[in-house]
C-alpha positions in Angstrom: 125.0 99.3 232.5 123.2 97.3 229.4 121.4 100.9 229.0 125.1 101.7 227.0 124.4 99.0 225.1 120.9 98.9 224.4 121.9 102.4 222.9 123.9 100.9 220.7 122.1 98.4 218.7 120.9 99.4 215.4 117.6 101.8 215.2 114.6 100.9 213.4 114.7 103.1 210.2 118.7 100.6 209.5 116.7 97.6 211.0 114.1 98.0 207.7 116.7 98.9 205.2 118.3 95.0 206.5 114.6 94.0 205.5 114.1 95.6 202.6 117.6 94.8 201.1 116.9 90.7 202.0 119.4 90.9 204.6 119.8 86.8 205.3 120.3 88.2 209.3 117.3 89.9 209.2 115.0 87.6 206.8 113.6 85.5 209.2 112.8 89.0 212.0 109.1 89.7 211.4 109.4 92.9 213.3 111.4 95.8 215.0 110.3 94.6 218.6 111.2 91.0 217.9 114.5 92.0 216.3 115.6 94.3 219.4 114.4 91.0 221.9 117.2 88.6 219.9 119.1 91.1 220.8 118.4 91.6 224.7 118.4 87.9 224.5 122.0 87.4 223.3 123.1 90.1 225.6 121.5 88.1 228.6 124.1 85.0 227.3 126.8 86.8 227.8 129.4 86.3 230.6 129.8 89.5 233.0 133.4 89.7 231.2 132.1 89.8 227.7 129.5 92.1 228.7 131.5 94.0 230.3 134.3 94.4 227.1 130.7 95.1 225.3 130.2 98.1 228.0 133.7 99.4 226.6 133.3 98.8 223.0 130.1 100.6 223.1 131.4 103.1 225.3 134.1 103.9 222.0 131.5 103.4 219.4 129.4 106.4 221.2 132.4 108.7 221.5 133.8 107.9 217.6 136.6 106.6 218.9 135.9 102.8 217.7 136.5 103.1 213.5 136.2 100.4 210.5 138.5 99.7 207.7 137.0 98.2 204.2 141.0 96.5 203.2 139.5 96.9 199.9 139.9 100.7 199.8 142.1 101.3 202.8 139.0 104.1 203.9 138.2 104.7 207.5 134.8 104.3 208.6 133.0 105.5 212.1 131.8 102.2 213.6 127.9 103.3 214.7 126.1 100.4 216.6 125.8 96.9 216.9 123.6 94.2 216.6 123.6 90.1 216.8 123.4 88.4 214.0 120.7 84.9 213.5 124.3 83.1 214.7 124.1 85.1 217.9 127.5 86.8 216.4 128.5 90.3 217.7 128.0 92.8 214.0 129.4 96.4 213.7 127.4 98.5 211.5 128.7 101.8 210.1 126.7 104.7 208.5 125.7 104.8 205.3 
């Protein structure tokens, strides 16, 4: 079931633009491989329950039913994948 997940986090090409932008998340990552292992990493910390909601949430994000709002300018947003952050906190990306 992580498979759904796995699917989820954020590809390589976003994972560079992080880089390349000085993302403070992504600062310290010296590679794509080592990025994507923090990852697997904080998914094996999870509980079966959190995982589980994870399952779902991903589940929503792949079938554009899980959508972002900026308050600033009230626009809707297609929530794409995921990642964990250097805090091990759970981040929604959307597209560019």
């Amino acid at each position: 079931m992580t498979d759904i997940i796995m699917k989820c986090f954020i590809d390589e090409y976003t994972f560079e633009r992080m880089i390349n932008m000085s993302d403070v998340d992504a600062e310290d990552t010296e590679s794509y491989e080592e990025f994507i292992e923090w990852n697997v990493n904080c998914l094996s910390e999870l509980s079966d329950a959190r995982k589980a909601w994870l399952i779902e949430l991903c589940k929503g994000i792949n079938s554009n039913y899980i959508k972002l709002v900026d308050e600033e300018s009230c626009a809707e947003m297609t929530a794409s994948n995921i990642y964990f952050n250097k805090k091990k906190n759970l981040c929604i990306v959307n597209p560019r």
